[in-house]
N, C-alpha and C positions, 0 to 999 in steps of 0.2 A: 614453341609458343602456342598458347591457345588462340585457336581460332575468333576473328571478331564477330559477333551475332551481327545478324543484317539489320538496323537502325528500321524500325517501325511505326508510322505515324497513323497515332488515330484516330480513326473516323469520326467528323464530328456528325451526329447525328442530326437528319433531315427533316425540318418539320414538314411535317403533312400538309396536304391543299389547304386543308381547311384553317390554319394557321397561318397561310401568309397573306398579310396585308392587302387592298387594297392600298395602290400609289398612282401616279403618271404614268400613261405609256411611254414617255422615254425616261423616266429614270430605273436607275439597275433594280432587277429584282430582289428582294429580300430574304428570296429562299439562297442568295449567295452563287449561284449557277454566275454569273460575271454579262449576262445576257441581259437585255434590255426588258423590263417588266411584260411589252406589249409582245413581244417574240417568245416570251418564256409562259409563266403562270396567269400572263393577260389573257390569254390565247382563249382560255375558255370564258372568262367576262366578258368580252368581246362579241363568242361567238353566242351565248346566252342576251347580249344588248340586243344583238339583229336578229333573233330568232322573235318574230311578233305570236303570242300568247292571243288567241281572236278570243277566246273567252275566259276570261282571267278568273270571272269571278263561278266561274262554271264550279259543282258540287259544295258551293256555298250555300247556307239555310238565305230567303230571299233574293237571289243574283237578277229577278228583273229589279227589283229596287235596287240593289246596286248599282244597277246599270244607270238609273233613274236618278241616282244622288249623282253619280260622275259627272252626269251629263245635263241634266234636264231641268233640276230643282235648285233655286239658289239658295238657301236656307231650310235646314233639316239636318237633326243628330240622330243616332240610333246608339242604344245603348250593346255592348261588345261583350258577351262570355266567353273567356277562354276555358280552351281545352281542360288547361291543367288549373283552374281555378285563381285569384287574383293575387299574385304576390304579395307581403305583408309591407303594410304603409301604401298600398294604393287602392284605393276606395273602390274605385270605378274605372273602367276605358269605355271612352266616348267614341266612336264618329263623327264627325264633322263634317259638310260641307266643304266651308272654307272656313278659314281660322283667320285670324287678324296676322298682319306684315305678310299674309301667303305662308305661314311656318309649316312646313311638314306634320308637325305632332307640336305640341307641350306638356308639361310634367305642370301641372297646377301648385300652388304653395301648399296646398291640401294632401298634394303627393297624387290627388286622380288624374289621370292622362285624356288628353284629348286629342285625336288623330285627324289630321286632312287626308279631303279623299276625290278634292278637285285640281290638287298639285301638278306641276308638271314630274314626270317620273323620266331616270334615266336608262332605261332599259326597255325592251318588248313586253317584258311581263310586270305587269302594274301590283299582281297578286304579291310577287315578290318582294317588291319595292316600295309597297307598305308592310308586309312583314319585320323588314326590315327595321323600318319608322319606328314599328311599332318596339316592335325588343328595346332598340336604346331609348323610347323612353320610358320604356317600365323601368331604368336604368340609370334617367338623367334625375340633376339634383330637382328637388321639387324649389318651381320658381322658375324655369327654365326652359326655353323654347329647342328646338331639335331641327338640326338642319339638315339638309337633302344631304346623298351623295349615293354612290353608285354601288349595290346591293351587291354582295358575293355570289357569283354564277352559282355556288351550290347552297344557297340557303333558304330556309324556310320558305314557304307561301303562308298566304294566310289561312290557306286549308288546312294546314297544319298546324296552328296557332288557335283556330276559335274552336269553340267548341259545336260539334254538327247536329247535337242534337237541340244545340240552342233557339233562341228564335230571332230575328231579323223584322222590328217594328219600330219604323223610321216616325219620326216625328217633325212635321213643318212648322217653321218658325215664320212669322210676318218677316222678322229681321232677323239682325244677330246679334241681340242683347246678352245671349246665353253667351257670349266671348268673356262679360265682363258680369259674374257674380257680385261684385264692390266697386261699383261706377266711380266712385268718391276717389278710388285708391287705383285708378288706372295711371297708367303712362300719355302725357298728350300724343305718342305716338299712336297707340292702340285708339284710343279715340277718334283719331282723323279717321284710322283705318275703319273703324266701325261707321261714322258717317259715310262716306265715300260708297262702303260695302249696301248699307242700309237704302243709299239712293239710287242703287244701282240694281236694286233686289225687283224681279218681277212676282207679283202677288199669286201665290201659287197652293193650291189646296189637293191632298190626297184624298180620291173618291174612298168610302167605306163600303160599299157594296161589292165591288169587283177588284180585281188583285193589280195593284202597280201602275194602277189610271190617275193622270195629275193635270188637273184643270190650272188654266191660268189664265191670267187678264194683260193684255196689251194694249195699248192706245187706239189699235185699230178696230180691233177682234177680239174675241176669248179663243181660246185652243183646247181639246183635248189631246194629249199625247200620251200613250199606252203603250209600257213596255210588255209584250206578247216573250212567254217560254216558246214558243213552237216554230220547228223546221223554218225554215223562212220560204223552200220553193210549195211546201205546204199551205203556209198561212197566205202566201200571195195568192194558191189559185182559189182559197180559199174565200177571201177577200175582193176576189176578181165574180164570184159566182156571185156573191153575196150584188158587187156593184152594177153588174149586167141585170142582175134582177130588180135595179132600183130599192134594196133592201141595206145599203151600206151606212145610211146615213140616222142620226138620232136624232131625229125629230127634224121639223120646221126649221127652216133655214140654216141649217148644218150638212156641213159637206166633208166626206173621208178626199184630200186631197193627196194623202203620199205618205211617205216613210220615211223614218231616220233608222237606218242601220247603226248599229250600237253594239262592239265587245262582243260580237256574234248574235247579238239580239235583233230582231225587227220593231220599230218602235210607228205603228199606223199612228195618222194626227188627223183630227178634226178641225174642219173651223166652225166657231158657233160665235152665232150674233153678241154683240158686245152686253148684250142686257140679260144673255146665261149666263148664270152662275152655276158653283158648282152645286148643290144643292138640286136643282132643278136637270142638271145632265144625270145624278143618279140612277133613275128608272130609265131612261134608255141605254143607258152603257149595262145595264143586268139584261136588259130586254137584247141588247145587239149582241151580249156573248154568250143566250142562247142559239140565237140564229151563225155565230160563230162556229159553235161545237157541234152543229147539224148540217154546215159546210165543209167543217172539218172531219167529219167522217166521210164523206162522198169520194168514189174513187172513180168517178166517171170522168170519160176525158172533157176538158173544157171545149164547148158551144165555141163558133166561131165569136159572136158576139161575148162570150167569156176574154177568149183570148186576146179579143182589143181591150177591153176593160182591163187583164191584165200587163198587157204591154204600155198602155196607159202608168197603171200605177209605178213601173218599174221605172218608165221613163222621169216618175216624180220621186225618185227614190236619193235622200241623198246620206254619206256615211259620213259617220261624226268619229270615228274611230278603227 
């Protein structure tokens, strides 16, 4: 009798990282391993969520104003280049602020996308987590808002997505009308959201003399807050020279009180009398980041009285991210 061939079962083939799903950490993974998603292929989502990104939008065209939209300005869009040019049927990618309901992104009925960029994000890295955004909605049907969820540990950033040699010129809005091109043909949802957003907006102007400075008015005071490129143990003793020599301040009754740490940025703030505007802060914010860049070349050690002035400011230092 002939021998029986040994019975062969085979292989089904594996898909790749990049193919399995996002799910739950406890339900099974997808890739079929019989293992629980968080012990198997979550492992690296996981370890991509805790790993914190301190400067996300780092080698982006503009990243103080990035930094500026995230954090600092309630109303402002900038117009988005990508890399590879606009996919066909979408006009435009917007930035956004904040978008109406809190949405992630929208696909407009127009088919151009608008991206939030004040979202909460579920990961360390924010760069990613709107990349993400952004893909499904060049993607979603136009008409259609786009919801959070938690970006694949190996996917895009946004460096990868815009184009670098584009430019980053943000635009302040009183309010947020721009949500609603056709006020007439809104949702009473989108409406509330627009009032609510609108009375909550602090009145906020971009300096055009000097790069990423944004005046605003408050009931108490007006503020200067300037997001700074530069080192931070740098820009402090820098800024420390500058206040030990009574040269910190722009003009009459304005005081450099401290800083917002920001996404690895240093962000100095002013306070200035409630009856500056911005308009009138202009020539001294060009005038103070002369005196900036003439502190920031000094590599002498800091003066005692330096060093309180900087220990001062550090101790006024507080981080938003």
């Amino acid at each position: 009798m002939a021998k029986k061939r040994p019975q062969t079962t085979a292989r089904r083939p594996q898909p790749s990282d990049a193919e399995i799903p996002v799910v739950g950490a406890r339900e099974p993974c997808p890739c079929g391993s019989g293992r629980r998603y968080k012990a198997c292929h979550g492992r690296a989502a996981a370890q991509a969520a805790a790993e914190l990104v301190h400067r996300p939008f780092e080698g982006l065209a503009g990243e103080c104003d990035w930094v500026a939209l995230r954090e600092l300005v309630p109303a402002a869009t900038v117009e988005l280049p990508l890399k590879d040019g606009l996919p066909e049927g979408v006009p435009s990618v917007t930035l956004a602020t904040v978008l109406p309901m809190a949405w992630p992104a929208l696909r407009r009925d127009d088919g151009s996308v608008l991206l939030g960029l004040q979202n909460d994000t579920a990961s360390g890295d924010i760069s990613r987590d709107l990349a993400d955004t952004l893909l499904r909605a060049l993607e979603a049907r136009p008409g259609t808002p786009v919801q959070g969820r938690r970006a694949p540990a190996d996917g895009p950033r946004l460096q990868d997505l815009l184009d670098p040699e584009g430019t980053f010129e943000p635009v302040v809005h009183e309010g947020f009308e721009f949500w609603v091109p056709d006020a007439e043909h809104t949702t009473p949802e989108v409406t509330a959201s627009l009032e609510r957003a609108n009375d909550a907006a602090i009145p906020t102007v971009k300096l055009t003399g000097v790069d990423s400075a944004y005046w605003c008015e408050t009931p108490d005071k007006n503020h200067l807050r300037w997001v700074m490129p530069h080192a931070e143990e740098r820009l402090l003793d820098a800024l420390a020279r500058l206040h030990a020599a009574g040269r910190s301040s722009l003009g009459e009754g304005t005081r450099l009180v401290g800083s917002f740490r920001a996404h690895g940025l240093t962000v100095p703030v002013w306070d200035l009398p409630s009856g500056v505007g911005a308009d009138e802060i202009e020539k001294p914010a060009a005038e103070f980041a002369e005196r900036l860049a003439a502190a920031l070349a000094s590599d002498a050690p800091l003066t005692p009285d330096e060093r309180r002035a900087r220990g001062g400011l550090t101790n006024r230092q507080v981080t938003l991210s």
